[in-house]
PAVEXDREN-271288 format. One line per field, with one value per residue (C-alpha): residue number from 1; residue in one letter; y, x, z. Coordinates in steps of 0.25 Angstrom, whole numbers, plus 5000, padded with zeros to 4 digits. Each point is the difference from the previous one (the first is absolute). Example, Ala and Ser with C-alpha at 12.3 -4.5 7.8 and 13.67 -1.06 7.14 Angstrom:
<nodes>
num c(1	2)
residuo c(A	S)
yy c(4982	5014)
xx c(5049	5006)
zz c(5031	4998)
</nodes>
This chain:
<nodes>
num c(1	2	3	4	5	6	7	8	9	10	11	12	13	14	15	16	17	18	19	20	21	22	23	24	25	26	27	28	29	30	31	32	33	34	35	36	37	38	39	40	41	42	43	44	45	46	47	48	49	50	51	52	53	54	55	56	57	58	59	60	61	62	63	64	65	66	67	68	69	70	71	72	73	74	75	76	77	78	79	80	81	82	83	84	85	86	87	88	89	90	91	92	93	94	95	96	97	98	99	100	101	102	103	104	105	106	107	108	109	110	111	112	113	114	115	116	117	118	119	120	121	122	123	124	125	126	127	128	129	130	131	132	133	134	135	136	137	138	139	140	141	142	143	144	145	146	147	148	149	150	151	152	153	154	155	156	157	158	159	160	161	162	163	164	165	166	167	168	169	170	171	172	173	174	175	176	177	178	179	180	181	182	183	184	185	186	187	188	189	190	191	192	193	194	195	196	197	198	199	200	201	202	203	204	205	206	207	208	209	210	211	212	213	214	215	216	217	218	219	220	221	222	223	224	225	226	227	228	229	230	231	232	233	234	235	236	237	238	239	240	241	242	243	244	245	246	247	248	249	250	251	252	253	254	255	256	257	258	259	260	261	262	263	264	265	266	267	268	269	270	271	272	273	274	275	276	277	278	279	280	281	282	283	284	285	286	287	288	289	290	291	292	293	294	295	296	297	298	299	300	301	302	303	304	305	306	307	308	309	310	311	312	313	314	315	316	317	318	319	320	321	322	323	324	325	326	327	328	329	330	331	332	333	334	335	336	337	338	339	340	341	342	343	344	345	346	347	348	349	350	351	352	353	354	355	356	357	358	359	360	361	362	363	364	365	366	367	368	369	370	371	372	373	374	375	376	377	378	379	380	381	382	383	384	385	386	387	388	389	390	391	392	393	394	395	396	397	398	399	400	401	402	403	404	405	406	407	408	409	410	411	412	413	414	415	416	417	418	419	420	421	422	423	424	425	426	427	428	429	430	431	432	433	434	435	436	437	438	439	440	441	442	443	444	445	446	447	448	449	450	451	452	453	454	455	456	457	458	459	460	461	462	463	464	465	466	467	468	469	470	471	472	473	474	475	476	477	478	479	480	481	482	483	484	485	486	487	488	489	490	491	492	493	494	495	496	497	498	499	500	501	502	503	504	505	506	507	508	509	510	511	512	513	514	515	516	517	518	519	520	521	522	523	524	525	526	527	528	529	530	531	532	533	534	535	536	537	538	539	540	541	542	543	544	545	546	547	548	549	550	551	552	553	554	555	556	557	558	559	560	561	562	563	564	565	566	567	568	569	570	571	572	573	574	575	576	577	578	579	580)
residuo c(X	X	X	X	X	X	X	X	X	X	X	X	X	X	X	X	X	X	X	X	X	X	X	X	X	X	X	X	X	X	X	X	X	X	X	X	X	X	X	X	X	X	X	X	X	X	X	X	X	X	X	X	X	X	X	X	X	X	X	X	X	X	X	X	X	X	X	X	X	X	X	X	X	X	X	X	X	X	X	X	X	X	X	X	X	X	X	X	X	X	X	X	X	X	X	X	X	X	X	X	X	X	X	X	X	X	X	X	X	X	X	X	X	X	X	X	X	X	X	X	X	X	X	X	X	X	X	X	X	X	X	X	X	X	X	X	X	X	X	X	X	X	X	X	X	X	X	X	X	X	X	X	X	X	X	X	X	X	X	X	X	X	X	X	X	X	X	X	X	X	X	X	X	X	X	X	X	X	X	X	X	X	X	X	X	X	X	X	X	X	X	X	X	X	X	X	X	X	X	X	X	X	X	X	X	X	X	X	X	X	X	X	X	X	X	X	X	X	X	X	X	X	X	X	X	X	X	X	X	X	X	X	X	X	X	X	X	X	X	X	X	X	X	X	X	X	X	X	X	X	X	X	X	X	X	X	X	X	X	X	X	X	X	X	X	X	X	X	X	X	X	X	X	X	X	X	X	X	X	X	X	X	X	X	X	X	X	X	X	X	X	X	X	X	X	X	X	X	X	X	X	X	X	X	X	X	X	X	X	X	X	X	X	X	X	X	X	X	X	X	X	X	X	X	X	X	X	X	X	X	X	X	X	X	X	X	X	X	X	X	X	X	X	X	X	X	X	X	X	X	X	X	X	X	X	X	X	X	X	X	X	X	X	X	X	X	X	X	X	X	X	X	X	X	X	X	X	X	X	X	X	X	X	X	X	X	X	X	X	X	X	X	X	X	X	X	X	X	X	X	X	X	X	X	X	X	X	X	X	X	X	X	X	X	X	X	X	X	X	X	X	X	X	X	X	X	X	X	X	X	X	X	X	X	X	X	X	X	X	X	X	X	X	X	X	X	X	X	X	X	X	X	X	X	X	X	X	X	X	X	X	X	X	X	X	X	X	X	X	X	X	X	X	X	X	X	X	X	X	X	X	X	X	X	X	X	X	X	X	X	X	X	X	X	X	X	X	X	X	X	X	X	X	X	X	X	X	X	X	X	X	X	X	X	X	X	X	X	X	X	X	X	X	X	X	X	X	X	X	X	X	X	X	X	X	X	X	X	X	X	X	X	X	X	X	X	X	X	X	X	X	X	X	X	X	X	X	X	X	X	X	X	X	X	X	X	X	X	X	X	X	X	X	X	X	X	X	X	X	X)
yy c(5450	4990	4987	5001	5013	4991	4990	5010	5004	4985	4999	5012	4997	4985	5007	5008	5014	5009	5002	5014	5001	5012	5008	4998	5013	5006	5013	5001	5009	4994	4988	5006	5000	4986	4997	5008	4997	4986	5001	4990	4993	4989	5006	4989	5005	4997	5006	5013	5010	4996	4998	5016	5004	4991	5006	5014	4997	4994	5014	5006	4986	4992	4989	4994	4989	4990	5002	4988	5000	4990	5005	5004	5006	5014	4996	4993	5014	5001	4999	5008	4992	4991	4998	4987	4988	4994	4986	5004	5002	4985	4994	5007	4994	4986	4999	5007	4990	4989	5005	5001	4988	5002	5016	5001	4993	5005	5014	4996	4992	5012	5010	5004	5002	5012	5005	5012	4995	5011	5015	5006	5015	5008	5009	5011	5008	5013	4998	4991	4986	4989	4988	4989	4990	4985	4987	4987	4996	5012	4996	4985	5001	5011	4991	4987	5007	5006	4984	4994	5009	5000	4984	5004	4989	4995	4998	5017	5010	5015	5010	5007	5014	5013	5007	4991	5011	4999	4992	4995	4991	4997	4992	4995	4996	4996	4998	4991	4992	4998	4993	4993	4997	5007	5004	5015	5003	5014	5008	5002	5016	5012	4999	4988	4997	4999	4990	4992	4999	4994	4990	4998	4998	5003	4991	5010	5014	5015	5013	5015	5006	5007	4988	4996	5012	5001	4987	5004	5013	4991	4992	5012	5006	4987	4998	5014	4994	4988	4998	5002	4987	4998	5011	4994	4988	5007	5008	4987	4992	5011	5002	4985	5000	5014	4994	4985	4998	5005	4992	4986	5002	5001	4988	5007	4994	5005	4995	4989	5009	5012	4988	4997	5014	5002	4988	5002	5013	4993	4995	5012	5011	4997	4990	5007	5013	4993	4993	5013	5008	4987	4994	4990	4990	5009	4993	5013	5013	5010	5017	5010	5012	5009	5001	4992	5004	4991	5001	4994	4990	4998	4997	4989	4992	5000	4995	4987	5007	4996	5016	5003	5011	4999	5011	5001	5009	4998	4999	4989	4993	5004	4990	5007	4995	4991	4999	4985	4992	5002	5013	5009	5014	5012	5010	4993	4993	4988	4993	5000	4992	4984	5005	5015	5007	5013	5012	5016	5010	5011	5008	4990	4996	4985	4994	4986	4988	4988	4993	5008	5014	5005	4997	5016	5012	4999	5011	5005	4998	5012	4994	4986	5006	5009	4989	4988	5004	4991	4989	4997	5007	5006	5013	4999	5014	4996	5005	4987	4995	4986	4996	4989	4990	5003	5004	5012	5013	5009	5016	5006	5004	5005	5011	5006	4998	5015	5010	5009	5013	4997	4987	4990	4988	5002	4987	5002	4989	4993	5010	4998	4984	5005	5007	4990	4990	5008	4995	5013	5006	4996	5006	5009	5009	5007	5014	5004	5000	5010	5007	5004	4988	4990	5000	4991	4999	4991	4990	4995	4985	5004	4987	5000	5016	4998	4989	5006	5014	4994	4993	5014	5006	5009	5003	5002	5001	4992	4999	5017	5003	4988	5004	5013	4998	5005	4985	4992	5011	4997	4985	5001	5009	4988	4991	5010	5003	4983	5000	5011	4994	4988	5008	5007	4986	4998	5007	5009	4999	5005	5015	4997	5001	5005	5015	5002	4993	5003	4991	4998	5006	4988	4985	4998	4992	4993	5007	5014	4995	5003	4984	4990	4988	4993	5012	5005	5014	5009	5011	5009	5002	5001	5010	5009	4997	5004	5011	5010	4990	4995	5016	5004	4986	5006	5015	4999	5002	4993	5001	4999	4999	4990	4996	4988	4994	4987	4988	4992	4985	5002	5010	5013	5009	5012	5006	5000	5013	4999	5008	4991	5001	4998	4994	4999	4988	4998	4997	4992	5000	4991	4986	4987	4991	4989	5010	5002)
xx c(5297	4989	4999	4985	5004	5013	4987	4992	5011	5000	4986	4999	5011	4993	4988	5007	4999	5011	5005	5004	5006	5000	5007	4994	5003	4997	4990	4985	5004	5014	4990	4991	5011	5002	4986	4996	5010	4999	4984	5001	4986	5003	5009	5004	5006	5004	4991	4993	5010	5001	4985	4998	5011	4992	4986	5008	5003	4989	4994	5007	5000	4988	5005	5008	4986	5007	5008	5004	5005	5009	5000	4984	5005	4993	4991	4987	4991	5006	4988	5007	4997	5008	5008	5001	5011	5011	4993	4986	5006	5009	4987	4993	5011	4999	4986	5001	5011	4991	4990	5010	5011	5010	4999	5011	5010	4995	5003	5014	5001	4995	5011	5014	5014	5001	4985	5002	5001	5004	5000	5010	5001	5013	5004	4997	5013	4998	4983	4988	5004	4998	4997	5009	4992	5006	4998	5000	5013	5006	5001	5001	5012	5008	4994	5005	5014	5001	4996	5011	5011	4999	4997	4985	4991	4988	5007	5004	4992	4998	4993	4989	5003	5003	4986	4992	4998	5018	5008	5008	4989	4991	5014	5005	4989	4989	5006	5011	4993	4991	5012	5009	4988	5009	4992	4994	4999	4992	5003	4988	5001	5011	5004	5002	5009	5015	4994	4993	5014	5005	4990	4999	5015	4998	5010	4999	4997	4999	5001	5002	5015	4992	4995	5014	5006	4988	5005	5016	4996	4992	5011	5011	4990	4998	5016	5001	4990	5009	5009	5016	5002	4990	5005	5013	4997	4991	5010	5013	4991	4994	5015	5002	4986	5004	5013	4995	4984	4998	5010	4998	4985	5004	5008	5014	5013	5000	5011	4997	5005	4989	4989	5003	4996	4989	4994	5003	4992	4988	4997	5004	4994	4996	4990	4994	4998	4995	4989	4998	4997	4991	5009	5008	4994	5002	5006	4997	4996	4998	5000	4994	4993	5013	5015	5004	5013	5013	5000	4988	5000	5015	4992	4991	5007	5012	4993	4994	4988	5001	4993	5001	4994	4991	4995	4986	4987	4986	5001	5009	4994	5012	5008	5013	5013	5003	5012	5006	5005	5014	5004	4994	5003	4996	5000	4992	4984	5005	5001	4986	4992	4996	4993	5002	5008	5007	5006	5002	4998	5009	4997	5002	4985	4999	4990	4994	4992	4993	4987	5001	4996	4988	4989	4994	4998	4986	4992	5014	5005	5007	5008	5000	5008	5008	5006	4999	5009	4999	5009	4992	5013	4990	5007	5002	5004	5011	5016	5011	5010	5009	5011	5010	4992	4988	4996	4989	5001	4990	5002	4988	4987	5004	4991	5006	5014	5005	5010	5006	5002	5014	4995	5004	4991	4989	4993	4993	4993	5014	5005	4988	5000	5014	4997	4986	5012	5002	4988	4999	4995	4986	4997	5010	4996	5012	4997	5012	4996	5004	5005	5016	4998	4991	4991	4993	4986	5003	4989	5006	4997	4991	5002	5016	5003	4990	5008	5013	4995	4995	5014	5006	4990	4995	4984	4991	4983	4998	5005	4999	5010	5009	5004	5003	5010	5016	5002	4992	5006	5014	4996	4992	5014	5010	4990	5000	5015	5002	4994	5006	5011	4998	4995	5014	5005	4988	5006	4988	4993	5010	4996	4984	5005	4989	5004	4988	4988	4990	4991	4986	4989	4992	5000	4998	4986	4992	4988	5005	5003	5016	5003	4992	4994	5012	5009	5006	5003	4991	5013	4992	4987	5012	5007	4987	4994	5012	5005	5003	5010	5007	5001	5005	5010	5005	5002	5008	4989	5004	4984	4988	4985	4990	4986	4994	4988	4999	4990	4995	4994	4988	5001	4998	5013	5007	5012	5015	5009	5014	5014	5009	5015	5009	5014	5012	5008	5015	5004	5012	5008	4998	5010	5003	4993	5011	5011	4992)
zz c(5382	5001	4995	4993	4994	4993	4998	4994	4990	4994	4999	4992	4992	4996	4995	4993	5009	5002	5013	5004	5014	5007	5012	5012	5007	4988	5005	4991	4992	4997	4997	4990	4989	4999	5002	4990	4990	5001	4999	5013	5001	5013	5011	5009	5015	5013	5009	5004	4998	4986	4999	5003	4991	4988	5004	5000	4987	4995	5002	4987	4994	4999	4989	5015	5001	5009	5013	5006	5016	5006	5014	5007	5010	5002	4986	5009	4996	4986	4990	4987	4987	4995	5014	5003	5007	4995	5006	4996	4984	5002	5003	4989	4991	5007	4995	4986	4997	5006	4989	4989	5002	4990	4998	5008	4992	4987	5005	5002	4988	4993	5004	4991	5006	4995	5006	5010	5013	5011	4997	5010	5002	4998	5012	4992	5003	4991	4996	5001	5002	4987	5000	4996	4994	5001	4994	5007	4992	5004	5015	4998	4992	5010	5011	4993	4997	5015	5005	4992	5002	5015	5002	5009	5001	5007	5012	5001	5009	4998	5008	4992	5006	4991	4992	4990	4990	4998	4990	5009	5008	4989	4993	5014	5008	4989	4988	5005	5008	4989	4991	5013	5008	5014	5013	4999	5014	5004	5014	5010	4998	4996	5013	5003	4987	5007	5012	4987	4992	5013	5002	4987	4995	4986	4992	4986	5003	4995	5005	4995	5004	5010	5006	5003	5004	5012	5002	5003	5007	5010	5002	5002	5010	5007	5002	5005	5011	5000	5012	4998	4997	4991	4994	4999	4994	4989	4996	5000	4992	4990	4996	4998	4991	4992	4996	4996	5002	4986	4994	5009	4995	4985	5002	4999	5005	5013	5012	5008	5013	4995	4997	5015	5006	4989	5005	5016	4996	4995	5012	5009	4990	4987	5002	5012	4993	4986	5011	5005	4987	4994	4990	5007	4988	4987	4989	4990	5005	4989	4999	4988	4999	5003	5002	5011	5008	4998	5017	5002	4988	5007	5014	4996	4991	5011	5009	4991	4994	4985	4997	4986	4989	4990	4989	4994	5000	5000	4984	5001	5010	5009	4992	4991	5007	5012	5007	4999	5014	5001	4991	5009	4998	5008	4991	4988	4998	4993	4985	4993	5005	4994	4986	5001	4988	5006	4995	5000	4991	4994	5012	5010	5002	5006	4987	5005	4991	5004	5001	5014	4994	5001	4991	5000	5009	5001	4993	4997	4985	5001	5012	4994	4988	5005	5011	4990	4987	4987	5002	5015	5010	5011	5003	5015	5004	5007	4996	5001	4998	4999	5005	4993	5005	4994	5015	4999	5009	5001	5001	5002	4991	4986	5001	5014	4995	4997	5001	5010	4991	4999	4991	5012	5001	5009	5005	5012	5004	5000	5009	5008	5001	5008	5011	5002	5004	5012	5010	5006	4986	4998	4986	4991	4988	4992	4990	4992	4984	4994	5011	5006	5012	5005	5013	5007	5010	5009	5011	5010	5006	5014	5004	4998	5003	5011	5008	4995	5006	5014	5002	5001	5008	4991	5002	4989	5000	4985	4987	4996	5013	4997	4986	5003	5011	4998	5003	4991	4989	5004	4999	4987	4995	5003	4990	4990	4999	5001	4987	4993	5004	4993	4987	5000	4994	4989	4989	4994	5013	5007	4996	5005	5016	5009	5004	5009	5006	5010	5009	4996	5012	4996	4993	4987	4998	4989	5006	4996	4988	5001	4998	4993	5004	5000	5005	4989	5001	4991	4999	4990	5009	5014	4992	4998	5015	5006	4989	5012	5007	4988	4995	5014	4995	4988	5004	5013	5012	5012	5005	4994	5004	4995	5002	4994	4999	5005	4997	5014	5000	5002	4987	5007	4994	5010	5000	5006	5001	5004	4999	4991	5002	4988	5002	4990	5000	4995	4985	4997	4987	4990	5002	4991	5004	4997	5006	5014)
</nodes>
């Protein structure tokens, strides 16, 4: 993320432009839709990467007239029409404003609250991608709701960090600013993002569960570097913080004996380690975009770090429900958020309205009416439920809710947020509707099996060679039985235990269009790619082989073959919950 770029967006928005962000290690051809669907006429970019993708484009789609560079570097011979600088255009605009005093002000006194401002792409999960078109008053008013309910002000910091082209940044790094007026601070490059958070010591900060799970495995490999008394120490003083950090940082009673050791452990432990991770000075840290584990959320917010969820979309501006400081709870999203009506429907579907909601799918009336119904509920796809304190818990999407054919609940990207907890699974996908048992791909975390594998002397040539060792299996088999486990005591659930699972010969990747964007899993378009494992699954085989075809950077495609081991896994009978 780049300042001009967030600079680029306002000045679009004032003369009444849309802005329509867009992945930046989005391929061409991935490009094209978009670019095309949005009848995109001024591209503006970041340097020559982004340049030859647009030229590339422009191929197909001669209405792009403009593409605007902020970086030179590599564009000295470049002489396509239409190509020209970022500083070149700002003095163009110096002079035409010099020309024209006052145009500028009329512009902006000429647009409406409820004009288009932004058009933000859906991940496009089962089809093309569509575009959300929203209003100026539709992210103020999520932005002003999120600034008052969490206290930020102009004296707050974040670090501009995750895609432009997601919900997620364009509320917390652009519109919020816009209304409290904080600091957006960007990072010098992708790789340099975890040095930046440490020099930067964000005060208000947001990161996928992902983001924090990479986070704790760090740390867990790092203590298993540790020396002994290191170790030690961890360990003493994680046990004080699991059994009262949460509570102390909630501002529950707490004794003055436990208040002691928790703060003898913020000097020996806590503090070092939150300095360590970046976020020594977070006063809010928020999550969203999928389940995060009761573990990991346990972690941080024992150790000081006042982490909670929030629930939203891109047609809500990521803004449905918060959770308030102080009623934490794991398992739940929140209350509605300031100005937000929610409910659910007959069939459990969580119905959402405010000024929040989209205005249209653009060129999509179809899809505008089918998600907005008459009294203004956008139909958000997702199954809930509340709890007795008006609290939200989200199941899964209400279209991938089914049935085992023995009629039990089948919710799989519940069951898959589960074994995700586990810093050894990188990416899970469970199959089980309308079938006698569930089953499950699994992707194991290199960076975690890989350190955990080395430890034990076990020697592997890449990532193909380490999933299939006996090992990893057995490792990835204790995960998988944890969780069914702990679905045997959730009622319904209890009967959607994982029988068998295998490990995936290769990660699953946006390029190969088997996540989206902002990986999500695309389970329709998995379950067809890899039809011969997931039969192989279903039907008892304890081998199968597979070649796939693969997609490379540089957008050459090739192929990966390999023998895939299927393993069982131990189911356990169903429990009361309350009883175990």
């Amino acid at each position: 993320n780049r300042p001009r770029l967030y600079m680029a967006f306002a000045a679009a928005q004032c003369l009444g432009g849309v802005a329509v962000p867009m992945y930046q290690d989005a391929v061409a051809a991935e490009m094209t839709f978009v670019l095309e669907n949005a009848n995109i006429q001024f591209a503006i970019v970041e340097d020559q990467e982004q340049v030859d993708k647009l030229l590339e484009a422009r191929d197909t789609l001669p209405q792009i007239a403009h593409i605007i560079y902020e970086d030179p570097r590599g564009l000295r011979t470049y002489d396509a029409p239409g190509l020209t600088s970022l500083e070149a255009l700002r003095e163009l605009g110096a002079a035409y404003d010099k020309a024209n005093p006052g145009l500028f002000d009329r512009e902006v006194a000429a647009g409406r609250a409820t004009d288009v401002s932004v058009m933000l792409y859906t991940s496009g999960t089962t089809g093309k991608p569509k575009g959300v078109c929203q209003s100026h008053e539709a992210f103020i008013t999520a932005a002003r709701g999120g600034v008052q309910f969490d206290h930020l002000t102009a004296a707050d910091n974040v670090l501009s960090y995750l895609p432009m082209a997601w919900v997620g940044d364009h509320l917390f790094s652009y519109a919020q600013a816009l209304v409290s007026g904080f600091t957006v601070n960007c990072p010098e490059s992708g790789e340099t993002v975890m040095t930046d958070l440490r020099e930067i010591g964000p005060t208000y900060y947001f990161a996928p569960p992902r983001i924090f799970e990479n986070m704790l495995t760090n740390v867990l490999i790092r203590m298993e570097d540790a020396s002994s008394i290191k170790r030690a120490l961890y360990d003493r003083f994680m046990k004080i913080a699991k059994h009262c950090g949460a509570d102390i940082l909630d501002g529950k009673p707490v004794s003055a004996s436990m208040r002691f050791w928790y703060w003898l452990g913020g000097i020996l432990v806590y503090g070092p380690l939150k300095n360590t991770l970046g976020l020594s000075r977070i006063r809010v840290a928020y999550t969203a975009g999928a389940a995060i584990g009761p573990d990991l959320f346990r972690f941080f917010r024992s150790i000081g770090i006042n982490l909670k969820q929030l629930y939203g979309s891109t047609e809500t501006c990521a803004y449905v429900c918060l959770q308030p400081d102080g009623h934490i709870k794991f398992d739940s999203v929140g209350t509605a958020a300031p100005g937000v009506e929610v409910k659910l429907a007959e069939n459990g579907e969580v119905l959402v309205r405010g000024a929040m909601v989209l205005k249209e799918y653009y060129k999509r009336p179809d899809a505008t009416a089918e998600s907005i119904d008459k009294e203004g509920y956008f139909h958000t796809g997702d199954a809930g439920v509340f709890d007795a304190e008006g609290h939200l818990r989200i199941i899964d999407r209400a279209k991938d809710v089914g049935h085992l054919s023995n009629g039990a609940m089948f919710a799989p990207n519940y069951i898959e947020n589960k074994l995700k907890f586990f810093s050894h699974i990188g990416e899970a996908v469970c199959f089980g509707h309308d079938k006698d048992h569930v089953v499950a791909f699994i992707n194991i975390d290199l960076t975690a099996v890989g350190n955990w594998a080395e430890r034990r002397n076990i020697v592997y040539s890449g990532y193909i060679d380490l999933a299939g060792k006996d090992e990893v299996y057995g490792l990835i088999k204790d995960c998988v039985e944890q969780v069914n486990a702990e679905l045997a005591t959730e009622g319904e659930l209890a009967h959607s235990q994982i029988e068998r699972f295998l490990v995936l010969h290769k990660q699953l990747d946006p390029d190969d269009d088997e996540l989206t964007r902002t990986r999500k899993v695309r389970r329709g378009f998995i379950a067809e790619k890899y039809a011969p494992l997931l039969d192989a699954l279903f039907n008892g085989g304890t081998v199968q082989h597979i070649e796939t075809q693969v997609k490379f950077e540089d957008g050459r495609t090739g192929s990966i073959s390999a023998d895939v081991k299927i393993a069982d896994a131990k189911k356990f009978p169903a429990v009361d919950k309350v009883a175990a």
